[in-house]
N, C-alpha and C positions, 0 to 999 in steps of 0.2 A: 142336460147336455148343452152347451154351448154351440153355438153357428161360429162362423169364421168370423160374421163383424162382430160378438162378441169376444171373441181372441184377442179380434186387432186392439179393439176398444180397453182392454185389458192389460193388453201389453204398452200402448199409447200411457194408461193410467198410473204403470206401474211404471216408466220411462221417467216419467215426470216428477213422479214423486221420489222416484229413486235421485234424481238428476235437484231436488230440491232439499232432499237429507245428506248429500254429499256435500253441498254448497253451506249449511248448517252447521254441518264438521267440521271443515272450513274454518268457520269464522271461529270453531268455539262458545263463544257465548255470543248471543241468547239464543235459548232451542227454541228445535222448529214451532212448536206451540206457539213459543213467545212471537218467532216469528209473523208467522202469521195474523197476531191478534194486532201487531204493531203494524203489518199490510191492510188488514181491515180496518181499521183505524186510522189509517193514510188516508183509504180510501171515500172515509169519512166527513175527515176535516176534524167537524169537534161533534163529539157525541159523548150523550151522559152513559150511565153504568150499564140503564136497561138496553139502549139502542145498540151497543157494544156486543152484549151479550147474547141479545138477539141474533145479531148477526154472525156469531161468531156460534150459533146453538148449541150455547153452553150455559149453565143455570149462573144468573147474578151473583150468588154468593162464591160461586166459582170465577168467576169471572174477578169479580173485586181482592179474588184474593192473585190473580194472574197477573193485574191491575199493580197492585201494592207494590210486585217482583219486578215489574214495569217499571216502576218512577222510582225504586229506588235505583235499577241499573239505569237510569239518568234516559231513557226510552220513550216515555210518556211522560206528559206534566198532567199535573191533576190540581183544578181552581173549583173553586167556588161557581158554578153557573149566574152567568148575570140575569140568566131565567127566573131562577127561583132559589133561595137559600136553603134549600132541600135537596138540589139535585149539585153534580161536579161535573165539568165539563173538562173534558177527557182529549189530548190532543196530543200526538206527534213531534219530540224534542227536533232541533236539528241533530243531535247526536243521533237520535229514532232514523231518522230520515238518511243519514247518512251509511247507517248500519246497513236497512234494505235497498238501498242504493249497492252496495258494497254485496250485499245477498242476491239482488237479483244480478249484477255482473258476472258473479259466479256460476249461478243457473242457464243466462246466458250462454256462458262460456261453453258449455259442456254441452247445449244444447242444439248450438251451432258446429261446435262438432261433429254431431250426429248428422246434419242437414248435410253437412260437407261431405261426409260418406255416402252421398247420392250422386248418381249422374248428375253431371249439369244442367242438363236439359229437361230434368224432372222436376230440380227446386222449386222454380217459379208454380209449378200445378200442385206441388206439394205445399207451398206454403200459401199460396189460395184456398185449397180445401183445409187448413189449418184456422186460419183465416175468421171462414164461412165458420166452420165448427167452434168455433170462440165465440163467435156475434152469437151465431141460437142458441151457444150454454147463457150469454147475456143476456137474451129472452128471457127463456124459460126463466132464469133468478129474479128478474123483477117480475115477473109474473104474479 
């Protein structure tokens, strides 16, 4: 049986990702998958196949093939590592960059509508405990 802060928790969860699959429609292409793997990869900078995949916990050869649907929709460039001629070093097109720029306006958009549906005088405590509640999911991740 759930508590009430697992409802909220729930509903917050499903808010989000609802407000992140609608912004996905949206654009059309690339899906949310792709999305995402091209935000963790943003986030990145340049990272080879395993660092990707890791982060993204999904298996490598799944990964490489998400990869491939990547660079050829012009999303991701893929070189050669100046590391080592074994690994490919995996980065963020400005067309990539432009798209989730273009995906998160969306999310945004729809996101702050909701905020807007508050009393005024609620925002500012509502988007501090929002806030706080991002910074410790950031913990816990690098954790």
């Amino acid at each position: 049986m759930n508590t009430a802060e697992d409802d909220a928790l729930l509903r917050l969860a499903r808010t989000v990702v609802g407000a992140s699959m609608r912004a996905a429609d949206q654009l059309g292409q690339p899906s949310v998958v792709q999305l995402r793997a091209v935000g963790v990869l943003d986030g990145l900078g340049v990272a080879n196949l395993g660092r990707l995949a890791a982060d993204l916990g999904i298996a490598v050869s799944t990964t490489s093939r998400l990869v491939d649907r990547l660079v050829a929709a012009g999303l991701v460039d893929r070189r050669q590592s100046p590391h080592s001629r074994r690994e490919v070093a995996l980065s963020v097109t400005p067309r990539g960059s432009e798209v989730l720029g273009r995906y998160d306006e969306l999310r945004l958009g729809e996101l702050r509508d909701l905020l807007a549906g508050l009393p005024a005088n609620r925002r500012p405590e509502v988007v501090a405990a929002l806030a706080e509640f991002a910074g410790a999911a950031t913990e816990v991740q690098v954790r």
